[in-house]
C-alpha positions as CSV (number, residue, x, y, z in Angstrom):
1,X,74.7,-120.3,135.2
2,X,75.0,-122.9,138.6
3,X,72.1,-121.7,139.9
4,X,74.3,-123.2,143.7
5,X,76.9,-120.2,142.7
6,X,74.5,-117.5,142.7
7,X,74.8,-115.2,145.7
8,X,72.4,-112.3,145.1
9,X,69.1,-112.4,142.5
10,X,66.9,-110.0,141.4
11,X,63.7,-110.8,139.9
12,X,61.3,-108.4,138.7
13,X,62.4,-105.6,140.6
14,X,60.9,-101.8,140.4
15,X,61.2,-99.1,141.8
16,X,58.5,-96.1,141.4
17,X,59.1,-92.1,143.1
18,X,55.7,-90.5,143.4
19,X,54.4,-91.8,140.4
20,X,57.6,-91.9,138.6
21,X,59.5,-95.4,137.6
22,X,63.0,-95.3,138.3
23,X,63.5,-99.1,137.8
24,X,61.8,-101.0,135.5
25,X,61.4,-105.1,135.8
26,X,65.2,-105.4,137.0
27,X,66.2,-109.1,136.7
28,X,69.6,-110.0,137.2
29,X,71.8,-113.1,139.1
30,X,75.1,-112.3,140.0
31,X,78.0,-115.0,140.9
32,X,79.9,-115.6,143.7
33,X,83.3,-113.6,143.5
34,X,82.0,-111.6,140.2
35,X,83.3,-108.2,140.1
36,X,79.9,-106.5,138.3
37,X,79.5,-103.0,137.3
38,X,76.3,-101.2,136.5
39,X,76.7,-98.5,133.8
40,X,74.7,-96.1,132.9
41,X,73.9,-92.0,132.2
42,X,72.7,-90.1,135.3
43,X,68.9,-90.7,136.4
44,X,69.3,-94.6,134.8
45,X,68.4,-96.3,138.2
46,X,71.6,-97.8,138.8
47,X,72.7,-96.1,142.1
48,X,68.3,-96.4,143.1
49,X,69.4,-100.7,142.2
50,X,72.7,-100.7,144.4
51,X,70.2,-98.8,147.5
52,X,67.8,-101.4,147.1
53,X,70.8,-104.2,147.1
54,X,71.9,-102.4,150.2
55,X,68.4,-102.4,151.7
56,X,68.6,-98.7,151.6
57,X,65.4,-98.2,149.6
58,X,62.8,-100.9,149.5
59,X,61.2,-102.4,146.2
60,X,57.9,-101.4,144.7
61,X,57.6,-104.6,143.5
62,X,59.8,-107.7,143.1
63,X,62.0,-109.5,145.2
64,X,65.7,-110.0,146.0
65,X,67.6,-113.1,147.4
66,X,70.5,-113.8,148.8
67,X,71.9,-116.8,148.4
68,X,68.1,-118.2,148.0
69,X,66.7,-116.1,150.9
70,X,64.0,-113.1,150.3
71,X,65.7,-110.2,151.9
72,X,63.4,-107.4,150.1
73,X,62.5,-106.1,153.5
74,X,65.4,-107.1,155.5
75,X,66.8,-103.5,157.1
76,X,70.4,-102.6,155.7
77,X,72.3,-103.6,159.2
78,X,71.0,-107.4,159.1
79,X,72.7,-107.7,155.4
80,X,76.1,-109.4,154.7
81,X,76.8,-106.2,152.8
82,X,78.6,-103.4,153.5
83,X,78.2,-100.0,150.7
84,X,81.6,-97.2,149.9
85,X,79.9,-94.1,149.0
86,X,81.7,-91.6,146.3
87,X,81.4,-89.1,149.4
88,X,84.1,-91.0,152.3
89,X,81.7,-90.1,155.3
90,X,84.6,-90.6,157.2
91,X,85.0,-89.4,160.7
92,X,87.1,-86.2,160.6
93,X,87.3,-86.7,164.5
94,X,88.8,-89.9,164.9
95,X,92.1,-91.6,163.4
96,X,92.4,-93.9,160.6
97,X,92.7,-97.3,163.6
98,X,89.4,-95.5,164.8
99,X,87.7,-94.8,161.8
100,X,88.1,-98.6,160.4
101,X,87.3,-100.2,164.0
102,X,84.4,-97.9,164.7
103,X,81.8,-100.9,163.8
104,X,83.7,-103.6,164.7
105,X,83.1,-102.2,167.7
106,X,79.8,-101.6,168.0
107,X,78.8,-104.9,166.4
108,X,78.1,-108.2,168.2
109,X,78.9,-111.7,167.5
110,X,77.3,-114.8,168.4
111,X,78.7,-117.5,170.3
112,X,77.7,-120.7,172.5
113,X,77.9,-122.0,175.6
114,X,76.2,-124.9,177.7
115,X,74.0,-123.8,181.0
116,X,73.9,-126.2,184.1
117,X,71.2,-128.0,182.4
118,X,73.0,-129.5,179.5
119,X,71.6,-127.2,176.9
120,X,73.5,-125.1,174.3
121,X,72.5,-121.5,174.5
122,X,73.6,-118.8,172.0
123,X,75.0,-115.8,173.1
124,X,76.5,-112.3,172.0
125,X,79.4,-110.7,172.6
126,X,81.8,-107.6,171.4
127,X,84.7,-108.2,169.5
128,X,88.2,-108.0,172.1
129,X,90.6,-105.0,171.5
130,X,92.9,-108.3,170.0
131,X,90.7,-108.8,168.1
132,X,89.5,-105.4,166.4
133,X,93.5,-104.9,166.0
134,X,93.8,-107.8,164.4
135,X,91.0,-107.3,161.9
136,X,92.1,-103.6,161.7
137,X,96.0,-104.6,160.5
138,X,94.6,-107.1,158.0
139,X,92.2,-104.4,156.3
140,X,94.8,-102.2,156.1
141,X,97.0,-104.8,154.6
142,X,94.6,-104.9,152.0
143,X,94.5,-101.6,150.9
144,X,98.0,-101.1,151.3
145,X,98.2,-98.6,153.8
146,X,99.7,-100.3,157.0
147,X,101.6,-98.3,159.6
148,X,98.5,-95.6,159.4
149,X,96.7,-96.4,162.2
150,X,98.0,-93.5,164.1
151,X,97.4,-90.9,161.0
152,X,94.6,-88.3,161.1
153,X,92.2,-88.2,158.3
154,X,93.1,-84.6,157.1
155,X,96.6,-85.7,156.3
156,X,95.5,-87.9,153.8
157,X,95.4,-88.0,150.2
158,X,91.5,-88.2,148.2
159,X,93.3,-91.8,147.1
160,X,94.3,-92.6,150.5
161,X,91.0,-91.9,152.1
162,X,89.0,-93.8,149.4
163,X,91.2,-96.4,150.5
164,X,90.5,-96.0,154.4
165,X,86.9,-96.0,153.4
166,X,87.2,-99.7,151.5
167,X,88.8,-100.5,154.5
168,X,86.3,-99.7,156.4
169,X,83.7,-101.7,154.5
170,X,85.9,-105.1,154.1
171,X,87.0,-105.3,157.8
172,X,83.7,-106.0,158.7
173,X,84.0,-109.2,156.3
174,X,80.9,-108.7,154.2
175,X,80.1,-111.2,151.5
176,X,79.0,-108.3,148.8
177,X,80.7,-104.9,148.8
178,X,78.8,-102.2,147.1
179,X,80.9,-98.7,145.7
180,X,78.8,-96.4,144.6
181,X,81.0,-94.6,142.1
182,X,83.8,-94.2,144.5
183,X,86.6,-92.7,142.3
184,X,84.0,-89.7,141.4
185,X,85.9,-87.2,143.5
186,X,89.8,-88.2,142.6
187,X,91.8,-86.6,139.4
188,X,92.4,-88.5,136.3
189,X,95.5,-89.7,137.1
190,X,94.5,-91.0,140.6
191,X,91.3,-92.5,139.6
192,X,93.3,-94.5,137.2
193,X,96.2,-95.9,139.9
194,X,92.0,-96.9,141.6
195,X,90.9,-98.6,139.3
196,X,94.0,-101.0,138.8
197,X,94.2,-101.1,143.0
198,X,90.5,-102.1,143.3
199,X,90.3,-105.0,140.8
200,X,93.7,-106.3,143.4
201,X,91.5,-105.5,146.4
202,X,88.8,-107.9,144.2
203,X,91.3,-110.6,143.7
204,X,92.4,-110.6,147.1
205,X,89.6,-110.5,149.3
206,X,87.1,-112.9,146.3
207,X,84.2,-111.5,147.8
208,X,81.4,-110.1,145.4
209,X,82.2,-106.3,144.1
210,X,79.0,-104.6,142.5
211,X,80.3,-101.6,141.2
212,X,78.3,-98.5,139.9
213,X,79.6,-95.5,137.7
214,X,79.0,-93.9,134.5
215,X,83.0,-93.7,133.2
216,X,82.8,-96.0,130.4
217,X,87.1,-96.7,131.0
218,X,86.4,-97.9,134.6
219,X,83.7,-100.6,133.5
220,X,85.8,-101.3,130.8
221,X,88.9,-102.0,133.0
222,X,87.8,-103.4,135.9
223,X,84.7,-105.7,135.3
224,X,84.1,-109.1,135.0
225,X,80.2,-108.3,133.8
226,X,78.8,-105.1,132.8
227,X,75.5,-104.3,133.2
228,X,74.5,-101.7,130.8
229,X,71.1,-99.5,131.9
230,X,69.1,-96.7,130.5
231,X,66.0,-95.4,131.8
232,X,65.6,-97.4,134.7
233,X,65.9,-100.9,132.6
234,X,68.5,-103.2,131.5
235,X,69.8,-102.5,128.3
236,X,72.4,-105.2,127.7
237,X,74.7,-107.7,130.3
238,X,77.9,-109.1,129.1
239,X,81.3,-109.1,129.5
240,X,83.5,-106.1,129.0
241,X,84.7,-107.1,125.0
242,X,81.2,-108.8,124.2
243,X,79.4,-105.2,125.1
244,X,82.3,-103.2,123.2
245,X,82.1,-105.3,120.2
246,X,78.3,-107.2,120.2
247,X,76.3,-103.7,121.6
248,X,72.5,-105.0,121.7
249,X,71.3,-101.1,120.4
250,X,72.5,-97.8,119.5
251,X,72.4,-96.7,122.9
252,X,74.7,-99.1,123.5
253,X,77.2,-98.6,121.4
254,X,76.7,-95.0,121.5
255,X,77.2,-95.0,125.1
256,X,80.4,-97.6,125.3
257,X,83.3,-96.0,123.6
258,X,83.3,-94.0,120.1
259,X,80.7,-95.4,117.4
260,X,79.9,-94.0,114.3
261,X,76.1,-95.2,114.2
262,X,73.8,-94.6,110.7
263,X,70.5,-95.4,109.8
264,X,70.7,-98.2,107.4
265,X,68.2,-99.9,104.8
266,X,68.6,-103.9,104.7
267,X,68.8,-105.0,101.2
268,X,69.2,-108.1,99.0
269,X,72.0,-110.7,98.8
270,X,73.0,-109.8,102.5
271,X,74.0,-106.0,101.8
272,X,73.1,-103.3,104.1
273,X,72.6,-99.4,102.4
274,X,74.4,-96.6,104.5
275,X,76.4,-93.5,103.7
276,X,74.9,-94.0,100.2
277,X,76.3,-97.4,99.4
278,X,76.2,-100.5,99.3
279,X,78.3,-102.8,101.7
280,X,79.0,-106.3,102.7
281,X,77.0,-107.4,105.9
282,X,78.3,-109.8,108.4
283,X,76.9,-113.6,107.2
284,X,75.6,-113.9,110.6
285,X,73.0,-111.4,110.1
286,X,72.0,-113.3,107.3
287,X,67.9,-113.6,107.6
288,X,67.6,-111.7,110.6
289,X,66.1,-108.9,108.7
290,X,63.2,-108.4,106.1
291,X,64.5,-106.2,102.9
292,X,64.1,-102.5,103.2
293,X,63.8,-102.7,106.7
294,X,65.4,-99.4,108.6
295,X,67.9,-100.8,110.7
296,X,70.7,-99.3,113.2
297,X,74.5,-99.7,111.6
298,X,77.7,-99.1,114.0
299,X,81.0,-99.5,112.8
300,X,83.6,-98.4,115.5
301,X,86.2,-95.7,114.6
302,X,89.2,-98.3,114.4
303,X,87.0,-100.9,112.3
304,X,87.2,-98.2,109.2
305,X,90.0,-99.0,106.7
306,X,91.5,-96.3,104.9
307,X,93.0,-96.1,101.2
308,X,93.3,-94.3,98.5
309,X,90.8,-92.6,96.9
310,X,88.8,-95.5,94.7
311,X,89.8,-98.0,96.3
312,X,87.2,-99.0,98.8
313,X,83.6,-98.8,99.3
314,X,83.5,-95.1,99.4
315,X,85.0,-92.0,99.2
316,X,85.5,-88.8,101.5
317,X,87.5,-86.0,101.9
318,X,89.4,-85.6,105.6
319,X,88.3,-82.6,107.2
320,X,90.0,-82.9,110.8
321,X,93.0,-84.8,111.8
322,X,93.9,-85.2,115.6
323,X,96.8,-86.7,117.2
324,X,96.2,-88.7,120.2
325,X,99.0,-90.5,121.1
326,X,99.5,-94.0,119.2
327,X,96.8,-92.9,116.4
328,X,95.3,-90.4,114.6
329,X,91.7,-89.6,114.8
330,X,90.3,-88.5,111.8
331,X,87.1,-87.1,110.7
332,X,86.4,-87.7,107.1
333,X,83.2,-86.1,105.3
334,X,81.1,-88.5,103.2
335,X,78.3,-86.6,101.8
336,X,76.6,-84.7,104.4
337,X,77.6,-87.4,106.8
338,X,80.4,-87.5,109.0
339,X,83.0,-90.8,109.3
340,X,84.9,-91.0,113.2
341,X,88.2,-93.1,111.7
342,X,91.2,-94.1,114.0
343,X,94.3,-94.8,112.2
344,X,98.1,-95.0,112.6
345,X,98.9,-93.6,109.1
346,X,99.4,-90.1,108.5
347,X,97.3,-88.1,106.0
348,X,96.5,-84.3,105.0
349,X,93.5,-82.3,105.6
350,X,91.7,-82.0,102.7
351,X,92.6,-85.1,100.9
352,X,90.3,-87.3,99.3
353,X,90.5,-91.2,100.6
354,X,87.9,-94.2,100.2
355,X,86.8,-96.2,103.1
356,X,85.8,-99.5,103.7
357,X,85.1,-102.2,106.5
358,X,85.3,-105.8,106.9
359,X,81.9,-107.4,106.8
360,X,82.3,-108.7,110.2
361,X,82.9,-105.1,111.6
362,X,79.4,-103.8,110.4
363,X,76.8,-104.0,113.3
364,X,73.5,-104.4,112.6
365,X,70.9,-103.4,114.8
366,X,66.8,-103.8,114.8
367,X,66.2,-99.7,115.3
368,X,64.4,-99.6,118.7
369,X,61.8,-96.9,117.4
370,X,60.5,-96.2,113.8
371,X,57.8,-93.5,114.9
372,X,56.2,-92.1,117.9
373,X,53.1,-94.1,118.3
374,X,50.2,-92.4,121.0
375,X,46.7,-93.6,122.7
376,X,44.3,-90.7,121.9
377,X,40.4,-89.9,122.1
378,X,38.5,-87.5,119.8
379,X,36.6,-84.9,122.6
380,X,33.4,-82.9,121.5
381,X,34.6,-80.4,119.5
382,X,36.0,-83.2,116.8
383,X,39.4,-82.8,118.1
384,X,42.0,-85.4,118.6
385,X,43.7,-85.4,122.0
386,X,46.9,-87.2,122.8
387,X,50.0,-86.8,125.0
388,X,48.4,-84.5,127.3
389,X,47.7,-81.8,124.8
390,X,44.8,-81.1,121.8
391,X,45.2,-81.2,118.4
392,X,42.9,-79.9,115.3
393,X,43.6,-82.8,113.2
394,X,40.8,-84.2,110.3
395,X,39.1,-86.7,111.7
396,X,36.9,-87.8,108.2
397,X,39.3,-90.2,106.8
398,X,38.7,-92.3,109.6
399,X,35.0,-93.1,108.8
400,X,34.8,-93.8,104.9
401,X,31.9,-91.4,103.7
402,X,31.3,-89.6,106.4
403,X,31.0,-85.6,106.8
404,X,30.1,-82.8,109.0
405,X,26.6,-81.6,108.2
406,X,25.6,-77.9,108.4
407,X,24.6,-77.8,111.6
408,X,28.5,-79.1,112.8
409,X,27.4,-82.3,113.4
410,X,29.4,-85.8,112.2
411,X,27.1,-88.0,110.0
412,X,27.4,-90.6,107.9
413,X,26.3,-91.2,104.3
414,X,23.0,-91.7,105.5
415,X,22.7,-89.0,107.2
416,X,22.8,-90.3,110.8
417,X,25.0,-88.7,113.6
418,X,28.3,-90.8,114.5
419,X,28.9,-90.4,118.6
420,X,33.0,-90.4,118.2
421,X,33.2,-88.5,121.7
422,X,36.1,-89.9,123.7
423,X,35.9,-92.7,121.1
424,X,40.1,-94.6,121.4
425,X,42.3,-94.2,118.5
426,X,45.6,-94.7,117.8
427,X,47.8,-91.7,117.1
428,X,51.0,-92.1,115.4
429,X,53.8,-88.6,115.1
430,X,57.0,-89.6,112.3
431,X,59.7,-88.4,113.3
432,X,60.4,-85.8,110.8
433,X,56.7,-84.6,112.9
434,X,58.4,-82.9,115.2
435,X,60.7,-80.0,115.7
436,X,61.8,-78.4,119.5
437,X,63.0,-74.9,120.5
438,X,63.8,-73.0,123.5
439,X,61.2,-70.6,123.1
440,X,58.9,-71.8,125.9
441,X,56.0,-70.1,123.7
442,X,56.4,-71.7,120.7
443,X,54.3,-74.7,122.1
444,X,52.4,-75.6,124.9
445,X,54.1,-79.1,125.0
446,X,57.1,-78.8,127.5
447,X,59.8,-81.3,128.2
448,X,63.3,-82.1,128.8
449,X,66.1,-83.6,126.2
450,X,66.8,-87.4,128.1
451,X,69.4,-89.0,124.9
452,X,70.7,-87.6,121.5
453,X,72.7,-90.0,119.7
454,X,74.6,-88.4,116.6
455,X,73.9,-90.2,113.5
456,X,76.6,-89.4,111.3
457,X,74.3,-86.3,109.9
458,X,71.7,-85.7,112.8
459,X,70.9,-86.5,116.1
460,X,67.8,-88.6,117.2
461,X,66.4,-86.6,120.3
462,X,64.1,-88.2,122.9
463,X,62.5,-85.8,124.5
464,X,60.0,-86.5,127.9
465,X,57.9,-84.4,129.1
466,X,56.7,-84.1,133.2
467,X,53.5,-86.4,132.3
468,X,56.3,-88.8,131.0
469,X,54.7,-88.9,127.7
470,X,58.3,-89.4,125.2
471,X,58.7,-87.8,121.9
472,X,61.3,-88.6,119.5
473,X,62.6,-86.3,116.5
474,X,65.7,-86.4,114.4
475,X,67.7,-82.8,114.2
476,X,70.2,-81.8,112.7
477,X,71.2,-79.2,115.7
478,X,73.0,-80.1,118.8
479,X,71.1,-80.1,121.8
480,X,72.1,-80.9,125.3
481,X,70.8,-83.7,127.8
482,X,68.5,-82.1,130.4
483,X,67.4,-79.1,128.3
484,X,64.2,-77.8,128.7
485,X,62.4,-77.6,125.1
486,X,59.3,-76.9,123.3
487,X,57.8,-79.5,121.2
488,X,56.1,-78.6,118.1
489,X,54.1,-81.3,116.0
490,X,53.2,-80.6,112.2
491,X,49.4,-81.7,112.7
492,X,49.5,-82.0,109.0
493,X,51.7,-85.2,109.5
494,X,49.9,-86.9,112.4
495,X,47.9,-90.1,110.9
496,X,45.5,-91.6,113.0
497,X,43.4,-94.7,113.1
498,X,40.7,-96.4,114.6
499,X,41.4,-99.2,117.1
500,X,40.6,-102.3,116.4
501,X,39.6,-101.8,112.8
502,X,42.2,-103.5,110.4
503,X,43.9,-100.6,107.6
């Protein structure tokens, strides 16, 4: 990237709420002229990242430049950026002329004259009524709406006002417009006409647009660069096609469009094991992965070829056929798994058809988390403690040939006491650990569901509790982001180890 092109940089950026991180290491360069769009679930930092662009929030750490210059603590009104919020905060009061002039005419410009000594002196000035009407007219040129001047706000449309408030922010000439999913509050069919009208706005005006909103479809349409986020960090930047058809994870892919994502086994002569079989992987993953590692694998709904039974890699029976306009969606039951396959050939429910993929359709992902993994401390009572909470787990196997004399006391094979209080271990929780419930009694580990990701025949939960300690289980239930759970461990399956002592 010309590093000469680059009109705003973040570098390190973070952003912590009493205690919590919201943003986590943000590091991004973003062109001149690029339309970019940060994408992400609720709570992922992306609106907390457009605030601090803005200069509404200040970092925790890091710094921003623009175009080479530290503006970290520069207040929002000495910025070359102007911010449309989903919410118009337009004034009901005043007309649409009014509403777009309103800082024009408040703001003052620079200019310079020479005093009768010779010397060029720089002074400010308000904007002329020409002047604002001139600026006014070609904003509203913009946005398609001239002749409204005169128009109250109530006698608009949501699409119309949305406009009125782009106006607003453009006729001020900012070199970075921010929208903070602006099409939030329109229907369907208007936020679609938006979408199509803002990427002409872009064209037109080639100033920097940094976008933010969680509709997959409006990234998709309207970006040049997406900027995918989860959690407060950056989960993968590309363009629109690479993120669709390259996703870095499962979140990814989960997140951007339909994916049918399994939990695959690498295995020799460049085959990857899912749904029970055996399939052709895609040459460039070639190496990338040791044999039997567990590994992500997404194959999108339209990448799935359908046949006669037999005839592919393997079979299923179709148990749900939708129309949806220039294909059928179909859902065809492998096993206990389930198979998401868009197609514009008609079939039967309850047929039996074989599926199979083109090697170069099969994504292969490193799995981002194998276990739950936990820095604990054995107290007093020869207990292990971990993740806020106390567990009655057997210590012994962690110091060959010791015991627990008769008088409760740890010793080794000589008989003399081992001091393990508060001694550091490791703690590590599989997966198949931990179950949740909504019974608020059944544990006294409480937390909230952040991401399920079906996995063909389960969902893998991440569940975080208000200490922000994350526990991960697979499930074969459906569960719903934000729900409060219970988390129950199977102490019989916690392993634990000593630190800095090789197994």
């Amino acid at each position: 990237m010309d590093k000469e092109n680059i009109i705003i940089s973040l570098q390190g950026v973070s952003k912590v709420f009493d205690g919590t991180t919201v943003v986590d290491n943000f590091n991004l360069d973003i062109t001149k002229g690029e339309f970019v769009t940060f994408l992400g679930p609720s709570g992922c930092g992306k609106t907390t990242t457009l605030r601090m662009i803005a200069g509404f929030e200040l970092p925790t750490s890091g710094v921003i430049l623009l175009n080479g210059q530290d503006i970290s603590l520069l207040p929002p009104y000495k910025r070359p950026i102007n911010t449309v919020f989903q919410r118009y905060a337009l004034f009901a009061h005043l007309n649409i002329y009014n509403n777009i002039a309103f800082g024009l005419k408040l703001k003052k410009i620079p200019y310079e004259v020479t005093d009768k000594n010779g010397n060029v002196v720089t002074k400010f000035r308000h904007y002329t009524k020409q002047e604002i009407k001139e600026k006014v007219e070609r904003a509203l040129k913009v946005v398609d709406l001239e002749g409204f001047e005169k128009r109250d706000i109530s006698t608009l449309s949501g699409g119309q006002q949305q406009r009125i408030a782009i106006a607003r922010a453009i006729v001020n000439e900012p070199e970075i417009l921010l929208l903070d999913e602006p099409l939030g509050a329109l229907d369907l069919k208007m936020r679609k006409e938006m979408q199509l009208e803002l990427k002409a706005m872009h064209k037109k005006l080639g100033i920097t647009f940094i976008y933010v909103t969680h509709d997959q479809e409006e990234a998709l349409t309207m970006s040049d660069t997406i900027v995918v986020m989860n959690d407060g960090e950056i989960q993968q930047v590309g363009k629109p096609k690479e993120i669709y058809d390259e996703p870095n994870n499962a979140f990814v892919a989960d997140f951007i469009g339909e994916s049918n994502i399994y939990t695959g086994t690498m295995a020799k002569d460049n085959k990857v094991r899912f749904l029970n079989k055996y399939w052709d992987a895609d040459p460039v993953d070639f190496g990338k992965f040791p044999v039997n590692e567990k590994v992500d694998v997404v194959v999108r709904p339209e990448d799935f070829i359908l046949g006669k039974e037999g005839s592919g890699v393997v079979d299923g029976v179709v148990s749900s056929k939708i129309f949806k306009g220039m294909h059928y969606e179909y859902i065809i039951n492998v096993g206990k798994s389930e198979v998401i396959v868009q197609s514009t050939a008609e079939l039967d429910e309850g047929i039996k058809v074989s599926l199979k993929v083109e090697p170069v359709n099969i994504q292969i992902m490193k799995k981002p988390f194998v276990s739950n993994f936990y820095d604990g401390y054995i107290t007093k009572d020869y207990k292990v403690e971990f993740a806020n909470a106390e567990f009655d787990v057997d210590i012994l196997p962690l110091f060959p040939g010791a015991k627990i004399n008769e008088n409760e006391v740890l010793v080794d094979e000589n008989g003399n006491e081992i001091d393990v209080v508060d001694m550091e271990i490791n703690v590590e929780v599989p997966f198949e650990a931990i179950t949740i419930s909504d019974d608020p009694d059944a544990s006294d580990i409480h937390g909230n569901i952040i991401s399920l990701i079906y996995l063909g025949d389960h969902y893998e939960i991440m569940v975080r509790t208000e200490e922000e300690e994350d526990f991960i289980l697979n499930s074969p239930d459906l569960w719903n982001e934000n729900d409060t759970v219970s988390v129950i461990i199977d102490k019989s399956q916690i392993h634990l180890s000593r630190k800095g002592v090789k197994k």
